[in-house]
C-alpha positions in Angstrom: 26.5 63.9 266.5 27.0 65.6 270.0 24.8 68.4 270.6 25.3 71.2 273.1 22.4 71.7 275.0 21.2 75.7 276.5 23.6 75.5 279.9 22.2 78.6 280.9 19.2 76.9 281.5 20.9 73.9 283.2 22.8 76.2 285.7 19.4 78.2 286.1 17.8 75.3 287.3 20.8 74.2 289.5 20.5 77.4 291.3 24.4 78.7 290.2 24.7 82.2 288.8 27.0 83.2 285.7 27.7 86.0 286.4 31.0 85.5 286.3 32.8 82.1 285.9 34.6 79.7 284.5 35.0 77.8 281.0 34.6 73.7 280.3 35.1 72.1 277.4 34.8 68.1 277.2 36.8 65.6 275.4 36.1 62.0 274.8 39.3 60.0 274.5 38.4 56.7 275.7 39.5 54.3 272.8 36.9 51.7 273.2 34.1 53.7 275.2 30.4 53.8 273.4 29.0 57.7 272.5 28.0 59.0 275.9 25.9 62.1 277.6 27.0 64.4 280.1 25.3 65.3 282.7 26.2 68.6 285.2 24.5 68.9 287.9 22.2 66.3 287.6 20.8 67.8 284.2 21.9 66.4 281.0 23.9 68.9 279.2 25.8 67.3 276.0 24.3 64.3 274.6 26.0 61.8 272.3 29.6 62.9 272.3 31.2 60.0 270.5 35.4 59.1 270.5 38.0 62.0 269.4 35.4 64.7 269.8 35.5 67.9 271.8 33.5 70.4 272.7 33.6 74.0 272.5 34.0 75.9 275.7 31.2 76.4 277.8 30.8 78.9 280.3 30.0 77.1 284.2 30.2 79.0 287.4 33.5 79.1 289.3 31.7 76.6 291.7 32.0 72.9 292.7 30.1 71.6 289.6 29.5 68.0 289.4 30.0 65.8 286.3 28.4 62.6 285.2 29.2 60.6 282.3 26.8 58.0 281.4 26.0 56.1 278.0 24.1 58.0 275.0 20.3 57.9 276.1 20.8 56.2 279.1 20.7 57.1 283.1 23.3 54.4 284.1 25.9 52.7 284.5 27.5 56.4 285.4 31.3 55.5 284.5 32.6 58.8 285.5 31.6 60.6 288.5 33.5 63.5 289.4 33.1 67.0 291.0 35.7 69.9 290.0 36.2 73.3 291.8 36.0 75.4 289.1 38.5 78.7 289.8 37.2 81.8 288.3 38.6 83.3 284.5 40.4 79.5 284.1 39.7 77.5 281.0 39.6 73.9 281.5 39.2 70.7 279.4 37.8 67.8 281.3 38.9 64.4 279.6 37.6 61.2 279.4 40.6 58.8 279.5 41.4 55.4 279.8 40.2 51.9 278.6 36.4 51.4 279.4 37.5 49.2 282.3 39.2 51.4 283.9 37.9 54.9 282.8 38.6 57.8 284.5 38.2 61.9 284.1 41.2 63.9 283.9 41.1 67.8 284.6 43.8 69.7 282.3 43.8 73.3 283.2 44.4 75.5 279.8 46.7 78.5 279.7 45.0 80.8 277.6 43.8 83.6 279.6 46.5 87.1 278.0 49.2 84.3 276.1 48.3 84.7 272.6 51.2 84.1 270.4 53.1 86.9 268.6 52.9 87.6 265.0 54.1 85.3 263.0 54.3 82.8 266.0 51.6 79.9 267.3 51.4 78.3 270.5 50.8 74.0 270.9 50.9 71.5 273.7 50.8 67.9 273.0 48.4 65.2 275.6 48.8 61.9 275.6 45.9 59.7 276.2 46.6 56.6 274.6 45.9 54.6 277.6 48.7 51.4 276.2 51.5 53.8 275.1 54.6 54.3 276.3 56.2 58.2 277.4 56.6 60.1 273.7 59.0 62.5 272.6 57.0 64.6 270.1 59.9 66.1 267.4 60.6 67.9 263.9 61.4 65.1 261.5 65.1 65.2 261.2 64.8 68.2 263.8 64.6 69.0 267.5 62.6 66.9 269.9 59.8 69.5 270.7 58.1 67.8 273.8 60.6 65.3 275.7 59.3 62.0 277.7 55.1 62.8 277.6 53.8 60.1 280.1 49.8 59.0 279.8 48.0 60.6 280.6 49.9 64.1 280.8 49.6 67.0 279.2 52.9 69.1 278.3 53.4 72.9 278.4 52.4 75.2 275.6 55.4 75.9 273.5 55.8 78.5 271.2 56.9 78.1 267.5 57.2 80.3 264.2 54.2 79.5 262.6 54.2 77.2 259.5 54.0 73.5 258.4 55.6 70.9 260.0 56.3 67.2 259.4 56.3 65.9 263.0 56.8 62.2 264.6 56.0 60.7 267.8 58.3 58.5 268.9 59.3 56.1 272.3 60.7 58.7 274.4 64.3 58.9 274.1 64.8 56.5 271.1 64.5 57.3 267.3 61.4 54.4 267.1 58.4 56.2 265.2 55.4 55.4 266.9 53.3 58.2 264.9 54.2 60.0 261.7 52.4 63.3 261.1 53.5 64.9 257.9 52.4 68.3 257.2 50.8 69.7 260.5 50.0 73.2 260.0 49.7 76.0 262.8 48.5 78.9 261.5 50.0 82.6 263.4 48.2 83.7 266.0 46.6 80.5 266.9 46.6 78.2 269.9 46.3 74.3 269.6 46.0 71.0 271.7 46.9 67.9 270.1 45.6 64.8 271.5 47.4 61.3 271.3 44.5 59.0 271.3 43.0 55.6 270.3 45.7 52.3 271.0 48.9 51.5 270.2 48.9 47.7 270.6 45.5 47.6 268.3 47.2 50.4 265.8 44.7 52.9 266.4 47.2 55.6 267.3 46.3 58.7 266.2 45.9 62.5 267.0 43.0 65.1 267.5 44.4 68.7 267.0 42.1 71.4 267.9 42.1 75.1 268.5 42.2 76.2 271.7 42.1 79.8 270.9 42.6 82.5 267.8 44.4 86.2 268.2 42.3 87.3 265.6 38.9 85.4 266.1 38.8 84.9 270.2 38.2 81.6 272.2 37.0 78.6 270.4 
């Protein structure tokens, strides 16, 4: 079970203030990757973060930050070793993406800052980090294509739709082949979501993470 650790403390000991800042949230979507910790600034600050889980936001200074991934427990082998220069009032989510081999941090930068849905309306964006699949069209089953050609390891645009439930499939972009069938995916009004295209094609481990990004009525998640 990850665990969260007091980041306050962390940046306290890094010498960075909070005063004002920036928010991180960290996603491990490397199919074949062991639970891992992750370390900012040096200091270990969420521990045991195993496959298709994400974090909540946390708040980091709008700084150069550095981020280590290692395995659960462990100081090495550091397979992702990265420093982001964090902007001030963005949200971000900092992915871990890829086969093990070839494992590598992608930065997506979250538009949530003032673009809440309307009534009656929610906002979703599709990733796809299935590191052996093909561009996906994401559509309505028997409907409109909603997200056209979605390359690994992109993220598309939020789109906004009337809020309901959905029977949605991800196909090979630009063919009718059904990679993915997702029957009854419900966004709720008011609500932001990510959904996340993970886990392997060729082993049939395709699947997806949705999570909320945000809420009208209950503020950032």
């Amino acid at each position: 079970m990850k665990k969260v650790l007091a980041l306050l403390a962390v940046l306290a000991v890094s010498g960075l203030a909070l005063a004002q800042g920036a928010m991180v949230r960290v996603a491990h979507l490397s199919p074949d990757a062991p639970a891992v910790d992750i370390l900012v600034n040096g200091q270990r600050a969420i521990t045991n973060l195993a496959f298709k889980e994400v974090t909540p936001y946390i708040p980091l200074p709008a700084a150069k930050v550095r981020v280590q991934v290692v395995p659960t427990g462990q100081s090495s082998p550091v397979v992702i070793d990265a420093e982001l220069d964090l902007k001030e009032g963005v949200y971000y989510t900092v992915a871990a993406t890829g086969f093990l081999n070839s494992i590598r941090p992608q930065v997506y930068t979250d538009a949530l800052a003032g673009f809440f849905p309307r009534a009656g309306y929610a906002r979703v964006r599709v990733v796809h980090t299935s590191p052996d699949a093909p561009a996906v069209d994401v559509a309505v089953k028997g409907g409109p294509v909603l997200f056209a050609g979605l390359p690994f390891p992109r993220a598309s645009t939020y789109l906004s739709v009337p809020a309901g439930t959905y029977d949605l499939e991800v196909r090979a972009a630009g063919t009718t082949t059904v990679a993915l069938s997702l029957p009854g995916v419900t966004l709720e009004s008011g609500k932001v979501y990510t959904v996340f295209a993970v886990g392997s094609l060729n082993q049939g481990t395709l699947t997806v993470v949705a999570v909320v990004d945000a809420s009208v009525l209950g503020g950032n998640k």
